[in-house]
C-alpha positions in Angstrom: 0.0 0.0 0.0 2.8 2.1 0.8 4.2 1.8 -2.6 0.9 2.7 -4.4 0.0 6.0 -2.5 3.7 6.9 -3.4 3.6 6.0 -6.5 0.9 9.1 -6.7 3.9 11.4 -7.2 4.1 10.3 -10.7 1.1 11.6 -11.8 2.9 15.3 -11.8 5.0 14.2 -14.1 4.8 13.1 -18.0 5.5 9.5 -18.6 9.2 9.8 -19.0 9.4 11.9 -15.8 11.4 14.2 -17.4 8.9 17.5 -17.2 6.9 18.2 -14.3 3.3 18.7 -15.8 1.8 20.3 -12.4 4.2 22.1 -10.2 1.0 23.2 -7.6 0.1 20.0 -7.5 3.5 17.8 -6.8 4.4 21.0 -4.0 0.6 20.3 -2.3 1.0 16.8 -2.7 4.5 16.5 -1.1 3.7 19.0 1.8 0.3 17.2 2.2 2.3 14.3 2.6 4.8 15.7 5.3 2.1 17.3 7.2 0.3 14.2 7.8 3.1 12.2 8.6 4.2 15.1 11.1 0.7 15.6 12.5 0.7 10.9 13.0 4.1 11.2 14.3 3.2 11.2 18.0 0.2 8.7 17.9 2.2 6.0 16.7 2.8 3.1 18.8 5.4 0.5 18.5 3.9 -2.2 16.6 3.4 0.2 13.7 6.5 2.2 13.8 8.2 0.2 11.0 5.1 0.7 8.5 4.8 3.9 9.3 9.0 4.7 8.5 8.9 2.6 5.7 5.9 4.7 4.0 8.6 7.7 4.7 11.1 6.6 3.4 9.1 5.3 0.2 8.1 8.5 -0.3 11.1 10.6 -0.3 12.9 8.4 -2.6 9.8 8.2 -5.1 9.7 12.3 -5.0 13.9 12.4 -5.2 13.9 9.7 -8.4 11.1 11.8 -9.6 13.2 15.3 -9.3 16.6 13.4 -10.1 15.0 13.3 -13.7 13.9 17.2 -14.2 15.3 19.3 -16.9 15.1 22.3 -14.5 16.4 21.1 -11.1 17.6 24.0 -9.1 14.0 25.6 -9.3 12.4 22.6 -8.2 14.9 21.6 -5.5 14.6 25.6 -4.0 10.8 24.7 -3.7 11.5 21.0 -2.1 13.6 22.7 0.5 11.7 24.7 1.1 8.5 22.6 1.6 11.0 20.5 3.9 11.8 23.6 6.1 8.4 24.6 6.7 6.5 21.3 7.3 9.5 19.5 9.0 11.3 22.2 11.0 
């Protein structure tokens, strides 16, 4: 399950995932993502700690292959960060 809601990130991108189609979208999607997470954090108990990590780190490295394959990276990576900073931090 964890694999299939990460593997939502793609639909921002075209089928080679080398052009982001809908910038708004992947930014709401990834910091919809992180605030969740962030919000669940605390609630978790020890039995589900390993799903719960394991959707995390899915869906970083979905949204990293994602940008790794974008024409125009430093303007998407400035808006990553800073979706990072102000959901994480």
């Amino acid at each position: 399950m964890s694999e299939k809601i990460s593997d939502l990130v793609y639909v921002y991108f075209n089928e080679n995932a080398d052009q982001l189609l809908n910038q708004e979208g992947l930014k709401n999607f990834i910091r919809s993502g992180l605030n969740i997470l962030n919000k669940e954090w605390n609630k978790i108990d020890k039995w589900r700690i390993n799903k719960f990590l394991y959707i995390v780190r899915v869906l970083h490295k979905k949204s990293f292959e994602c940008l790794m394959n974008l024409k125009n990276k430093s303007k998407i990576c400035e808006l990553i960060n800073l979706i990072y900073f102000q959901e994480v931090f």
